[in-house]
C-alpha positions in Angstrom: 95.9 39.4 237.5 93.2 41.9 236.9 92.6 43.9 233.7 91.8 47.2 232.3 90.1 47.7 229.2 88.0 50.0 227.0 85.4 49.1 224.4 83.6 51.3 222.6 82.5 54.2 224.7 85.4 55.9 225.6 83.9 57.4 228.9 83.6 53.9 229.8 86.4 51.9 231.5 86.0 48.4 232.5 88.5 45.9 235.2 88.1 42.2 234.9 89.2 40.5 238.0 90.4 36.9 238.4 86.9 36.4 240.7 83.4 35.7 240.0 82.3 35.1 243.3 82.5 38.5 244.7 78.9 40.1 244.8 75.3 41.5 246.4 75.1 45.0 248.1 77.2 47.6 250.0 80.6 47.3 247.7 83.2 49.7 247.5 86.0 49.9 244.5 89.2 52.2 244.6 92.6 51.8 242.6 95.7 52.1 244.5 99.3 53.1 244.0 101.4 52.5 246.6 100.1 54.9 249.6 97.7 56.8 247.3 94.2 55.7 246.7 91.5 56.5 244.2 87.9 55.8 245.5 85.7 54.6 242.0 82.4 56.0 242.5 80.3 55.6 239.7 81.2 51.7 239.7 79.5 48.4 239.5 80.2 44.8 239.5 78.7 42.1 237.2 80.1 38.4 237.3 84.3 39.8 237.3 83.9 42.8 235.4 84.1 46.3 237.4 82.2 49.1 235.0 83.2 52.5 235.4 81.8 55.6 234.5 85.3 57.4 234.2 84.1 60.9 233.2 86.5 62.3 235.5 89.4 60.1 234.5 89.7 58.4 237.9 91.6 55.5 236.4 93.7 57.2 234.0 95.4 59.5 237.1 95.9 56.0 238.6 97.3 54.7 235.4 99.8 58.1 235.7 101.3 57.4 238.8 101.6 53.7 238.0 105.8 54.2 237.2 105.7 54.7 240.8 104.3 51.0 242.1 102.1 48.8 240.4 98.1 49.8 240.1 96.4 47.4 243.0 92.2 47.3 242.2 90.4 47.4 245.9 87.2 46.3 246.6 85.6 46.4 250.1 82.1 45.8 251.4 80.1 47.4 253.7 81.7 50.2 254.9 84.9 48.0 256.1 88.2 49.3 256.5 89.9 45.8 255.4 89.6 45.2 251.4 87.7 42.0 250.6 89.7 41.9 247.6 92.9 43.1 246.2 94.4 42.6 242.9 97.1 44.0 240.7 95.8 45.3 237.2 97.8 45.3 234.0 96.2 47.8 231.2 95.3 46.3 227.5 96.1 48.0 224.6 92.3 48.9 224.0 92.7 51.4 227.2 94.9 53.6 225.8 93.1 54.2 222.4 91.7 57.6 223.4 94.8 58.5 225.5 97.3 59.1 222.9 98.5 62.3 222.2 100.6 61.8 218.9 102.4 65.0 219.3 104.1 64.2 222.2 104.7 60.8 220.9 106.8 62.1 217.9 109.8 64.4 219.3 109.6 66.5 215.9 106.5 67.8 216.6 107.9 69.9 219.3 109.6 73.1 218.5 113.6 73.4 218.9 113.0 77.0 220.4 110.2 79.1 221.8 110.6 82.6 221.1 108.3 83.5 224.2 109.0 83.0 227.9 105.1 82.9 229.2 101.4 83.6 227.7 98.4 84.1 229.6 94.9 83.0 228.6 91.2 82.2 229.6 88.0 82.0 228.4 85.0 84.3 229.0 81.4 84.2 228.5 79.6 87.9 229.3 81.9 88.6 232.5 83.9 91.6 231.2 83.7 93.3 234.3 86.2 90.9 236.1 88.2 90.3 232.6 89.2 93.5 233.2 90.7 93.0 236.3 92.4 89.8 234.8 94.0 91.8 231.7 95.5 94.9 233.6 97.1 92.6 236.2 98.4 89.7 233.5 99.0 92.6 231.2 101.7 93.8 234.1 103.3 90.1 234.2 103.4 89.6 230.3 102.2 92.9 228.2 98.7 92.6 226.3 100.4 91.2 223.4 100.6 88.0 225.2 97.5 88.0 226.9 94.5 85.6 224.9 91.2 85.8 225.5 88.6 83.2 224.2 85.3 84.9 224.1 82.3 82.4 223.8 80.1 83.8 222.1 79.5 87.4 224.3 76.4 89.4 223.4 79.1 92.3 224.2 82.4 91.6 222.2 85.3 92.0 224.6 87.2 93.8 222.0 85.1 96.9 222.6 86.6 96.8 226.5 90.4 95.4 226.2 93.7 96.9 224.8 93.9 96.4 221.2 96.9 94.5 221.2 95.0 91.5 224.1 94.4 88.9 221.8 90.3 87.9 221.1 89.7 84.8 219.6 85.5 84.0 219.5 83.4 81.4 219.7 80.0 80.6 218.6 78.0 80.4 221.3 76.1 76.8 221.8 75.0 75.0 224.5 77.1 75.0 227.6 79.3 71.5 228.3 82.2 71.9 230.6 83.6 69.4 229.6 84.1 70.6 225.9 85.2 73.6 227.3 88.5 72.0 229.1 89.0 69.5 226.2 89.0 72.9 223.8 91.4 74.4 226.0 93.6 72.0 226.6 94.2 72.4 222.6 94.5 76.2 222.9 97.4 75.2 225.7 99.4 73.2 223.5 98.9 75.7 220.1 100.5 78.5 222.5 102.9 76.0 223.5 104.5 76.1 220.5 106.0 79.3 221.1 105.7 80.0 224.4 108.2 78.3 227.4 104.9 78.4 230.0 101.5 79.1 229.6 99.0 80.4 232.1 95.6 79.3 232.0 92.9 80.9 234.9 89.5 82.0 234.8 88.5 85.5 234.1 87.7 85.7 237.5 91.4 84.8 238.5 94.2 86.2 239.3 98.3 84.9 239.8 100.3 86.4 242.1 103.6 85.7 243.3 104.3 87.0 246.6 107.9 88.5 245.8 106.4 90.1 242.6 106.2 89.6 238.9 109.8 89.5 238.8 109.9 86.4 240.8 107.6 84.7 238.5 109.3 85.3 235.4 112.5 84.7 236.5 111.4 80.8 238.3 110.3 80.2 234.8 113.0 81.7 233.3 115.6 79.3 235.7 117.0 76.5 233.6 115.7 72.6 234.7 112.5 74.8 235.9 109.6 72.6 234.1 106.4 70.6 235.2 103.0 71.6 235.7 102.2 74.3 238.8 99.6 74.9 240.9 99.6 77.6 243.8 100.5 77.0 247.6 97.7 79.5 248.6 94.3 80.2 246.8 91.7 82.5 248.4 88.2 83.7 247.8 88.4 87.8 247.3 85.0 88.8 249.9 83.1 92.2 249.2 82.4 93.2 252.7 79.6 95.4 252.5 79.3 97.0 255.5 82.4 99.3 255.0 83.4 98.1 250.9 81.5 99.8 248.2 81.3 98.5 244.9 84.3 97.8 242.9 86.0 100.6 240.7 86.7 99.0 237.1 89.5 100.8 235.9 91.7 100.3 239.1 93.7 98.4 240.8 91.7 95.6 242.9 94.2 95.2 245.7 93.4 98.5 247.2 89.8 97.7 247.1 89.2 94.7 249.2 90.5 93.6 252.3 89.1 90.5 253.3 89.9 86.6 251.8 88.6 83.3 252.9 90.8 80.3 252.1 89.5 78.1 249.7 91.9 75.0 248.7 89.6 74.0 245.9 91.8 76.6 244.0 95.0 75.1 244.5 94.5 73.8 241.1 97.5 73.3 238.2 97.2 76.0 235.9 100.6 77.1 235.1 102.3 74.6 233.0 105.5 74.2 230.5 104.1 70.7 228.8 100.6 70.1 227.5 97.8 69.6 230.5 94.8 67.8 229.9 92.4 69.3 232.1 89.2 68.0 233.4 85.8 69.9 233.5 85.8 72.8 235.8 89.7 72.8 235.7 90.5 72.0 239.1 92.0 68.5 237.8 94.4 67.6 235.1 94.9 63.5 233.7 98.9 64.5 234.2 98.3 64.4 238.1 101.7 62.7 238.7 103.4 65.8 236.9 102.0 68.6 239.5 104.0 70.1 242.2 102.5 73.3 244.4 104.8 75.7 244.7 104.5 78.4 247.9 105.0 81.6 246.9 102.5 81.4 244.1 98.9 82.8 245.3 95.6 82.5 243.2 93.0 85.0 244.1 89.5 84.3 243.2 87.3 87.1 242.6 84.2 85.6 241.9 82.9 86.7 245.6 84.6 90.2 245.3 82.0 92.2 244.6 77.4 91.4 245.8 76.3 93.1 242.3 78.7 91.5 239.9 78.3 88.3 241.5 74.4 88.5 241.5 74.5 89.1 238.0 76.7 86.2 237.4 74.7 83.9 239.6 70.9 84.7 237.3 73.0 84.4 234.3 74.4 81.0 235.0 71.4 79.8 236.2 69.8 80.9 233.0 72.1 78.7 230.7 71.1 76.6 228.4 73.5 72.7 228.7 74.0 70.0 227.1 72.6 66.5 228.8 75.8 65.3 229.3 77.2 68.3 231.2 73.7 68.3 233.7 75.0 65.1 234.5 78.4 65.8 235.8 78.1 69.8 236.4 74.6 71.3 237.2 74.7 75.1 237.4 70.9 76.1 238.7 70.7 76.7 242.5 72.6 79.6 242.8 71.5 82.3 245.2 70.0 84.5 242.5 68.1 87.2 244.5 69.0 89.7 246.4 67.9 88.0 249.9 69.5 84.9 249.5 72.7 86.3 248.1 72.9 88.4 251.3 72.6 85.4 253.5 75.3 83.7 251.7 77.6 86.2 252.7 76.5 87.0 255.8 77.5 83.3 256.4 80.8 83.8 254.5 81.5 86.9 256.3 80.9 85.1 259.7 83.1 82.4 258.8 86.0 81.8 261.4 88.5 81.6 258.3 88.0 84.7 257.2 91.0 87.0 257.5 92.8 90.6 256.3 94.8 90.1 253.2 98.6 91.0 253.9 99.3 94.4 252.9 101.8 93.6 251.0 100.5 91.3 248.8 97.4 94.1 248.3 99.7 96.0 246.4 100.7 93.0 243.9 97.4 93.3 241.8 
């Protein structure tokens, strides 16, 4: 019987296995759970202890599904179909150390009622061109009142551009770690949690529709028994087609705007939740992976691609930022196309892709 453990580090995770002859080049390590496997990529293999650099909490989702079958650890060698080595893993006390969450441990730390069906929030750094896309289409789900921006550190305060009643909260602005960033919301989720049913968290680039209407949405989360952690059937890049698309009107509806979207099931990601989600850097992961479900009717549209200036700006501006050593490692951010010739060959490419398609009609008119 193998084992999982932590010391000190607790990026580190560490698998002894009952073998000490298993060894040399060409070795690969996964976790599985019954028909789902986890490949271990930043893993080696001293003596019978597997390291792992678990930045992106590839055991921990394993350790989440692990009501469903017991966690196997599988090791192959060179490229082989057929595991060299398999071996079920129990997990030691010391693994769990960083896991707990000690409000959802005690019962009482959860309200009795929440006065609030659904809020919306996201976080912003010098984008308020596409935040204001995001607030007049949440606004129309929730009302501004329940809208919550976190604004890191903007040379231009968002509060000059919203509806006074959106909710700012600031930042200081430091160096840029994405991982922070989802460990800091994922605390912002479970404050509004307190008095909110659901909670909504996209980028400010980001938009949730559901295909039958707000009035869909609000009443699924309204429906009793309706609970979990939600991501969207459908997610699509927004593309600014230049050849007959100007630039985009701030102030308006987007729908009418744009007419093109290119599917991009990297969005499919949870974001709409009624119990706390610990998200992983870039938000396209949560540790609770067992706990999400897609549901079809919901679409996320990302606008990042939805307009050549805006996203030119955004591009020399990201590439510009100033991160931490730890967040280089895991999420570099330079290599953008950041002039105006490159940018225009990415799209040329994007607009020549076979994907590429007319968004419905009548889902234009939903934001």
């Amino acid at each position: 019987m193998a084992y999982a453990f932590r010391l000190d580090d607790p990026r580190m995770a560490y698998i002894r296995i009952s073998r000490e002859d298993i060894g040399g080049e060409g070795l690969a390590f996964s976790l599985r759970v019954g028909d789902w496997e986890q490949p271990l990529k930043r893993a080696a293999l001293q003596k019978n202890t597997l390291s792992i650099v678990d930045d992106l909490c590839d055991v921990e989702r394993a350790l989440q599904r692990s009501r469903q079958a017991q966690p196997l650890v599988v090791i192959r060698r060179g490229g082989k179909a057929e595991p060299e080595h398999v071996e079920a893993v129990l997990f030691h006390h010391s693994f769990f150390a960083p896991l707990v969450d000690y409000c959802r441990a005690f019962p009482h730390c959860e309200p009795t009622a929440r006065p609030e069906t659904l809020a919306v929030f996201t976080h912003v750094y010098d984008d308020t061109a596409m935040l204001r896309f995001w607030e007049w289409h949440h606004a129309r789900l929730v009302g501004q009142r329940n809208l919550f921006v976190i604004d890191h550190g903007s040379p231009v305060s968002p509060r000059l551009l919203l509806h006074p009643e959106t909710n700012v909260v600031r930042l200081p602005r430091g160096e840029t770690d994405h991982a922070e960033m989802a460990r800091f919301c994922g605390g912002f989720q479970r404050f509004l949690l307190s008095q909110y049913r659901w909670v909504l968290h996209t980028d400010a680039d980001e938009l949730l529709v559901h295909e039958q209407g707000n009035a869909a949405l609000m009443h699924l989360l309204a429906t009793p028994g309706t609970q979990g952690i939600f991501a969207p059937g459908h997610a699509v890049d927004i593309i600014h087609d230049q050849r007959r698309e100007g630039p985009l009107r701030l102030g308006e509806p987007l729908g009418p705007q744009r007419g093109f979207m290119l599917p991009n099931d990297l969005y499919k990601k949870p974001l709409l939740a009624s119990e706390p989600a610990s998200w992983l850097q870039g938000f396209h992961l949560v540790f609770e992976e067992a706990r999400v479900r897609e549901v079809p009717a919901l679409w996320l549209l990302h606008l990042q691609s939805a307009d050549f200036e805006l996203l030119l700006r955004k591009n020399r501006k990201w590439n510009a930022l100033k991160q931490s050593a730890a967040d280089v490692a895991l999420c570099p951010q330079n290599g953008r196309p950041a002039d105006e010739e490159s940018l225009k060959a990415w799209y040329a490419g994007v607009l020549a892709d076979a994907r590429l398609g007319p968004i419905p009609q009548e889902l234009r008119r939903l934001y």
